[in-house]
C-alpha positions in Angstrom: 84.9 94.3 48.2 88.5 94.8 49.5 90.4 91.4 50.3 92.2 91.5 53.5 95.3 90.3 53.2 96.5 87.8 55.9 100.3 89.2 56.0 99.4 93.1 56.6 97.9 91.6 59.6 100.1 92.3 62.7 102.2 89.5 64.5 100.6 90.3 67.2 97.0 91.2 66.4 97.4 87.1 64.6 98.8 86.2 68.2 95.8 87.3 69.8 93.5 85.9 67.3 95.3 82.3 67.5 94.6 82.4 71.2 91.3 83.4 71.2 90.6 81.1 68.7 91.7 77.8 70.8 90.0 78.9 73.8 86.5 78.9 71.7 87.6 75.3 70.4 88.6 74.2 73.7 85.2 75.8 75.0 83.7 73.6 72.7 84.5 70.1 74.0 84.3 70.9 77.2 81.0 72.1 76.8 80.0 68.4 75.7 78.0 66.0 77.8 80.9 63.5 77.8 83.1 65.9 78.7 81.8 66.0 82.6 80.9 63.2 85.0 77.4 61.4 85.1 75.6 63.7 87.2 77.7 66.5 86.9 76.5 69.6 84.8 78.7 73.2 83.9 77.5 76.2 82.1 79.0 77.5 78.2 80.5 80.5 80.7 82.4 78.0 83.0 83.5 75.8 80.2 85.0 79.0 78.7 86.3 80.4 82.1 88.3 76.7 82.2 89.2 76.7 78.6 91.0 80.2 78.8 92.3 79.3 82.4 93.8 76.3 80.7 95.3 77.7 77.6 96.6 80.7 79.5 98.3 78.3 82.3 96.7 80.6 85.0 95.0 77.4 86.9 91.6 79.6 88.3 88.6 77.2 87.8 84.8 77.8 89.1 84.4 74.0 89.7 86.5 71.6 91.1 88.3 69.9 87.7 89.0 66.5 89.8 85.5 65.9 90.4 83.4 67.2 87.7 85.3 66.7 84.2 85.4 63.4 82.9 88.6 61.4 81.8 87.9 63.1 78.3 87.4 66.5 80.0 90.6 66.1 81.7 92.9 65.1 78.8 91.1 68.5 76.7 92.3 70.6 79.6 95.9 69.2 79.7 96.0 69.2 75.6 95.1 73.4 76.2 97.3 73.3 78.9 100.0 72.1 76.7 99.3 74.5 73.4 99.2 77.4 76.0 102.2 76.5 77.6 104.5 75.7 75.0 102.4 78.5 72.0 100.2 78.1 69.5 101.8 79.7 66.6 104.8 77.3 67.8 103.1 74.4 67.7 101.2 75.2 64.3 104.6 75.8 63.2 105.9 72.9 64.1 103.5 70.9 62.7 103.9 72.5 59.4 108.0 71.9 59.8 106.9 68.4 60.4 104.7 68.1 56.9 107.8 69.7 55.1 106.3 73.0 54.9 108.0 76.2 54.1 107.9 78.6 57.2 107.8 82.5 55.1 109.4 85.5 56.4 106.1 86.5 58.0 104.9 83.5 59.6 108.7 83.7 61.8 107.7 87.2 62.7 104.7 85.5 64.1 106.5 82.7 65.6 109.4 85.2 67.4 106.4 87.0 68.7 105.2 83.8 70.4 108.5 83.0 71.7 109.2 85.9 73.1 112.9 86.2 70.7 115.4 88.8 69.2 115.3 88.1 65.6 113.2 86.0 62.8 116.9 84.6 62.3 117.4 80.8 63.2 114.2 81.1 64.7 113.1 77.6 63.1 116.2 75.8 64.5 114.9 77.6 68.1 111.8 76.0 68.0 113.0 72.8 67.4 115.2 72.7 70.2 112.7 73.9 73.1 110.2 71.4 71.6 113.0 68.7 72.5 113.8 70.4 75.7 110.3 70.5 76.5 109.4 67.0 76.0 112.7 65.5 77.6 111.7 67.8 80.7 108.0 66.6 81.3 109.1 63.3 80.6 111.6 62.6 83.2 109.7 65.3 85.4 106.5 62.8 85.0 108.9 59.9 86.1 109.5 60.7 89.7 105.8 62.4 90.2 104.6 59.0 89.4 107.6 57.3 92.0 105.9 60.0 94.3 102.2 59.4 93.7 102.7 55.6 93.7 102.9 55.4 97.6 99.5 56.6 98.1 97.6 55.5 94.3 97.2 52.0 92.4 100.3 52.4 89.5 97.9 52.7 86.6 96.6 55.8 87.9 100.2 57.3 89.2 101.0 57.1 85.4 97.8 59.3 84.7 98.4 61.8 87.5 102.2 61.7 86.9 101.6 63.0 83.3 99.1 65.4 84.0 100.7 67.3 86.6 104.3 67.0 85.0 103.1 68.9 82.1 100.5 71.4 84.1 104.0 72.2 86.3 106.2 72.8 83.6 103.8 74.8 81.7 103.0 76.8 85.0 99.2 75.9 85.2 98.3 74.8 88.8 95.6 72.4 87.6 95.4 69.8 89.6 94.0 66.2 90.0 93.3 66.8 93.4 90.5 68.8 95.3 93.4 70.7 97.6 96.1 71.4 95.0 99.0 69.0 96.5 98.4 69.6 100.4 98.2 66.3 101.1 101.9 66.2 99.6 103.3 68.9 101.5 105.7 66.2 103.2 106.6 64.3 100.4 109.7 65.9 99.2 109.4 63.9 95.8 106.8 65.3 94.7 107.3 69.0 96.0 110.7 69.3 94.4 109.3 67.6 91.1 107.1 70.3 91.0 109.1 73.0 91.9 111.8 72.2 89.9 109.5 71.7 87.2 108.1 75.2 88.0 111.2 76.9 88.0 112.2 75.3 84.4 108.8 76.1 82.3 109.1 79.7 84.6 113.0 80.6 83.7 112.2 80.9 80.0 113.3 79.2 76.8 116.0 81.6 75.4 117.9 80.7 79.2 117.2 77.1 79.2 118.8 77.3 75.5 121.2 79.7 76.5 122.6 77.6 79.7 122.7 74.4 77.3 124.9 76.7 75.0 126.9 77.4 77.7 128.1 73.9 78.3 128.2 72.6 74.7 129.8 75.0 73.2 133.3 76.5 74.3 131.9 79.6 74.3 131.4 80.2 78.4 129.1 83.4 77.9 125.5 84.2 79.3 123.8 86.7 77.0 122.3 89.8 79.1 118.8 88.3 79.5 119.7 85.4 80.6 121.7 86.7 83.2 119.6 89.1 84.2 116.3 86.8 84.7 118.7 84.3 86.2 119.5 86.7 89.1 116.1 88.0 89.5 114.8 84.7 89.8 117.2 83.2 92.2 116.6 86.9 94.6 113.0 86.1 94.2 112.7 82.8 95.2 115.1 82.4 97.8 114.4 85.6 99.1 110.6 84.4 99.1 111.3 82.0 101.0 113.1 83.0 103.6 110.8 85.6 104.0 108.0 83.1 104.2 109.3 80.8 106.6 109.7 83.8 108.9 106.1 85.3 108.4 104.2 82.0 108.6 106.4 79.2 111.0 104.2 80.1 113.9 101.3 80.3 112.1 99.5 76.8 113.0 97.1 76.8 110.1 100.1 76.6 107.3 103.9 75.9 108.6 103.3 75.8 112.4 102.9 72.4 112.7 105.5 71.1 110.4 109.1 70.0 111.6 112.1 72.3 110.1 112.7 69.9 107.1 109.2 70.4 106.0 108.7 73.9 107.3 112.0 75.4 104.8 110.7 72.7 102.1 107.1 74.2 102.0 108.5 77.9 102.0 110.5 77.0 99.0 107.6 75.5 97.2 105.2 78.7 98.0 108.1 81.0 97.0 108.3 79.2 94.0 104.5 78.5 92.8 103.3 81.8 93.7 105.6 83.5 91.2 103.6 81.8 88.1 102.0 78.6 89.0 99.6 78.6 91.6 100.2 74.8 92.6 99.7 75.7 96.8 101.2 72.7 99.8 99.3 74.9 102.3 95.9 76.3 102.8 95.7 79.7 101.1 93.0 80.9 103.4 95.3 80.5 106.5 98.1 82.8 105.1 98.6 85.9 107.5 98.2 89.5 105.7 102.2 89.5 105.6 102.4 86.9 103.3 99.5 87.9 101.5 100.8 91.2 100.2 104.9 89.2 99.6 102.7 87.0 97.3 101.1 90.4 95.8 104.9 91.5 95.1 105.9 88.2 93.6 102.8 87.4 91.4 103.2 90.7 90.0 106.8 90.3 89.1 106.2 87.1 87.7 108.1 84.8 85.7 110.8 85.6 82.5 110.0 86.3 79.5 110.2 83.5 76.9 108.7 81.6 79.8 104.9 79.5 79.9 104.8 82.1 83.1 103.0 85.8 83.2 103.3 89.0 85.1 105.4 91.6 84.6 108.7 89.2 83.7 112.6 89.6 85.9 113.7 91.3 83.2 111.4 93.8 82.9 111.3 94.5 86.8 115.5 94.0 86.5 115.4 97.2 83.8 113.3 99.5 85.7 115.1 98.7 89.2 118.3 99.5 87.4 117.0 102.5 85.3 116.0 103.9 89.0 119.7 103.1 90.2 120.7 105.7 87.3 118.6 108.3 88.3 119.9 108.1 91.5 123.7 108.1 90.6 123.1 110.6 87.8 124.1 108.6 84.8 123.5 109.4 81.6 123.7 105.3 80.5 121.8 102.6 81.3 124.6 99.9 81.9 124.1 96.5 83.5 126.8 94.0 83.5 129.7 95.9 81.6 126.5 96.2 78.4 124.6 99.4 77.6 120.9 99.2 77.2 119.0 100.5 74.5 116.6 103.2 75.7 113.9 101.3 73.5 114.2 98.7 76.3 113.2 100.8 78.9 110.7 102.8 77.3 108.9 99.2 76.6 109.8 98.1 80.7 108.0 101.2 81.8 105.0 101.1 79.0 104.1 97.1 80.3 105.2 98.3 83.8 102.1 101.3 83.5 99.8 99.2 81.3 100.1 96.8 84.2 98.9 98.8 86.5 96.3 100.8 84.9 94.4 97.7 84.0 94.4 95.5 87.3 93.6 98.8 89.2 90.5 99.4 86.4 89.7 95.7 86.7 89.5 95.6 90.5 87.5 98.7 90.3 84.8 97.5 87.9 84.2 94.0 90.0 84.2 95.6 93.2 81.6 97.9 92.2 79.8 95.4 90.1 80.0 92.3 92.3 76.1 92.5 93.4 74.9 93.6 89.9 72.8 90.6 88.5 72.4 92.2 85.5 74.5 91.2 81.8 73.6 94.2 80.2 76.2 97.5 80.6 73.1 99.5 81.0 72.0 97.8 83.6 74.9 97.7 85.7 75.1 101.5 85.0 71.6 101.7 86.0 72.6 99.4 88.8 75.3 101.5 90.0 73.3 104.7 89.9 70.7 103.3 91.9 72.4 101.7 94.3 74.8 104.9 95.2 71.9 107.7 94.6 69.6 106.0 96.4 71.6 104.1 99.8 71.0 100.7 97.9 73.3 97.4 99.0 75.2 97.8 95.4 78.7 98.1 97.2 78.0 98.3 101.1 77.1 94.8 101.3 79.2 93.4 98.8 80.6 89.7 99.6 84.4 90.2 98.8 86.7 92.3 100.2 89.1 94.3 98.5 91.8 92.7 99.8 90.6 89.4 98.2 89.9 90.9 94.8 93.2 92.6 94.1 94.5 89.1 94.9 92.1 87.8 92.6 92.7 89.6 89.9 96.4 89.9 90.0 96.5 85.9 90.2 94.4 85.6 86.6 96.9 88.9 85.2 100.0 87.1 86.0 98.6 83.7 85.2 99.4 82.4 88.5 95.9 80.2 89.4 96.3 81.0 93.3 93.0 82.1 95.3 91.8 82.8 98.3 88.5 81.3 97.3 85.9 83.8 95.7 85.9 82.7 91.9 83.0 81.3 92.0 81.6 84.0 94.2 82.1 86.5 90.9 78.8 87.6 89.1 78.6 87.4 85.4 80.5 90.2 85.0 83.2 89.7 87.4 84.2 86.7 85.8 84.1 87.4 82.2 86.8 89.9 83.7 88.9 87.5 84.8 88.5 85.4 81.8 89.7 88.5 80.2 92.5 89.0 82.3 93.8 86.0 81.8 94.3 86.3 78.3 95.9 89.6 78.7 98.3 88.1 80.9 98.7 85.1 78.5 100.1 87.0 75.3 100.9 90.0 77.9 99.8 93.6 78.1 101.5 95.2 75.7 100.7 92.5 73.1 97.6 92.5 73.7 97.0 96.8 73.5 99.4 96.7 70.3 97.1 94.3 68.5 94.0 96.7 68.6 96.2 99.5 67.6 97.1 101.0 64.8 100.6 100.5 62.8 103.5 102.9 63.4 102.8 106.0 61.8 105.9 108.0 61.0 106.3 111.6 60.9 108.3 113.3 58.8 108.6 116.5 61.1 108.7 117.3 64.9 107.6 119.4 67.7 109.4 122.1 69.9 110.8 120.5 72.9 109.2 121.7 76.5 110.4 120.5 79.8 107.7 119.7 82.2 108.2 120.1 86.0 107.8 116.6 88.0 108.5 114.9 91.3 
């Protein structure tokens, strides 16, 4: 029998696999009595739906967490919450630095893939820092959500809820302790600018937190290309968010109608913010007009940078295909941005994730729409299903509950891990939400991740093809 050896396995492929195996463990114990309230009762497919909405910080649940896990529950969701945030393969590592164990050559390979870096190369000394960074952050963020919460909660339990939301903002979760997110906060500027602040660290990425404490400490005043880029990006974004929403929704009376300016531009900051990668919501997502609906589309999909506990497609990735489009247009021969040319590796990677991106929420959206009245598990019975229902005039799609408006939302929420909805999770079938769970994971470790670990390793040829031009456009 042929022995598989552990380091001709890919970085990624192990990624995967470390992921997939937490979500199982965290399925586990929350699949335990103890694990829900006295009275309270979930299925092994909702405790896995939670688990993997947990350790991918997407924040989508099919029960209400505040009212049906238990204190135990609870702290198993913000222990995943944590792992997923801040990466498994960097925690495992730094438990093994903490042990005195040496880190090989490809266990940092595994550990930059996590972290999103350039190089193997001081790697170790990375980690360490955004470990600090990462604690100090939740720490003092869990401070003045607890100064907030304390106003309207007995101290003991401001503590409780100040740590759990400090570290589900951070790692750009949107769990939440409370049945309607933090609505009943939405004029409480302590606790909206905790969390968005929050937010917009865990969401700006580790290589630019590091970078920007580089930039003071050292006498080296120099921002490195990606964190310049995703700096700019993100500032557009959110402050362009928000304008945007406080125009579309300040005379809507269901979200920012009734609020007084102060609140009104606070609440449009916090929705600009959240909806990129969080999904924490101030307002009631089923009042949102259409307008807003599709500006959150725009941002979800753009998401947060990469490095980051947030998904989607990452600034910089949207920042190298905007400017790749600016060449075309100018007729350049180089991709330049900021006085720096850009590999064309870069952008053939932007417009791989940018097409992968697309193909698979489209395909996912597809397969739930179509399958959303299906009670049956089986493939050959939803293709029976299917048949039936569209051969014969049957109620497989006409009647169907959600609308596609709500699904694409749906679905690009769990693929950028942003935990937003407009209320149909728990409407999904079997299949539908095994989908999502999916989804979520591919937004987790990120699409082109996830299809480069089921693939095969780089083949290279030792000859090549004639060249033919193909007419486009």
């Amino acid at each position: 029998m042929k022995k598989i050896s552990f380091r001709k396995i890919l970085p990624s492929k192990i990624l995967v696999m470390s992921f997939i195996v937490i979500i199982l463990i965290g399925t586990f114990f929350l699949s335990l009595p103890f694990a829900v309230n006295k009275g309270q009762n979930i299925s092994i497919l909702t405790a896995l739906f939670t688990a993997t909405s947990a350790v991918s910080v997407t924040g989508l649940t099919l029960v209400d967490v505040s009212k049906v896990f238990s204190p135990f529950g609870k702290s198993v969701i913000l222990i995943l919450i944590q792992l997923g945030g801040l990466g498994i393969m960097t925690f495992s590592t730094l438990v093994f630095t903490l042990i005195g164990k040496q880190i090989g050559y490809h266990e940092r390979k595994i550990l930059k893939e996590d972290l999103n870096s350039f190089s193997v190369g001081g790697v170790i000394k990375f980690l360490k820092r955004i470990v600090l960074i990462v604690i100090g952050i939740e720490v003092i963020g869990a401070v003045f959500l607890i100064l907030g919460f304390s106003s309207t909660m007995p101290l003991k339990k401001a503590i409780i809820y100040g740590i759990f939301h400090s570290v589900s903002a951070f790692c750009n979760a949107g769990f939440s302790l409370f049945s309607d997110s933090v609505v009943r906060y939405s004029s409480n500027l302590t606790v909206t600018l905790t969390i968005s602040i929050l937010i917009s660290l865990g969401g700006i990425g580790f290589a630019v937190i590091n970078s920007t404490i580089s930039y003071y400490k050292t006498g080296k005043k120099r921002y490195n290309l990606t964190s310049k880029l995703a700096l700019y990006i993100s500032f557009f974004l959110t402050f362009g968010g928000a304008i945007m929403f406080f125009i579309f929704e300040r005379s809507n009376p269901g979200t920012l109608g009734n609020m007084g300016i102060i609140d009104a531009l606070n609440n449009s900051f916090f929705q600009s913010v959240t909806v990129r990668t969080a999904g924490f919501n101030s307002i009631p997502m089923e009042n949102i007009r259409p307008s807003t609906l599709f500006l959150f589309l725009i941002l979800m999909f753009i998401g947060a940078s990469p490095g980051s506990t947030g998904g989607g497609l990452k600034t910089t990735t949207f920042g190298i295909i905007i400017f790749y489009v600016m060449v075309i247009l100018r007729n350049e021969k180089n991709l330049i941005i900021s006085n720096r040319r850009v590999s064309w590796e870069v952008l053939h990677r932007a417009m791989a994730i940018l097409v992968i991106s697309i193909l698979y929420i489209t395909m996912v959206v597809f397969l739930i729409l179509i399958t959303n009245k299906i009670e049956s598990t089986s493939l050959i019975g939803i293709a029976d299903s299917i048949l039936q229902g569209t051969l014969h005039g049957g109620s497989v799609v006409q009647t169907s509950s959600l609308t596609l408006d709500k699904v694409v939302f749906e679905v690009m929420s769990a693929f950028a891990t942003v935990g937003v909805s407009q209320g149909i999770t728990a409407d999904l079938n079997i299949f539908g939400r095994t989908l999502i769970i999916l989804t979520m994971l591919v937004g987790r470790v990120g699409p082109l991740t996830f299809m480069l670990a089921f693939s095969e390793k780089l083949k290279v040829r030792s000859y090549k093809y004639p060249e033919e031009n193909i007419l486009i456009g």
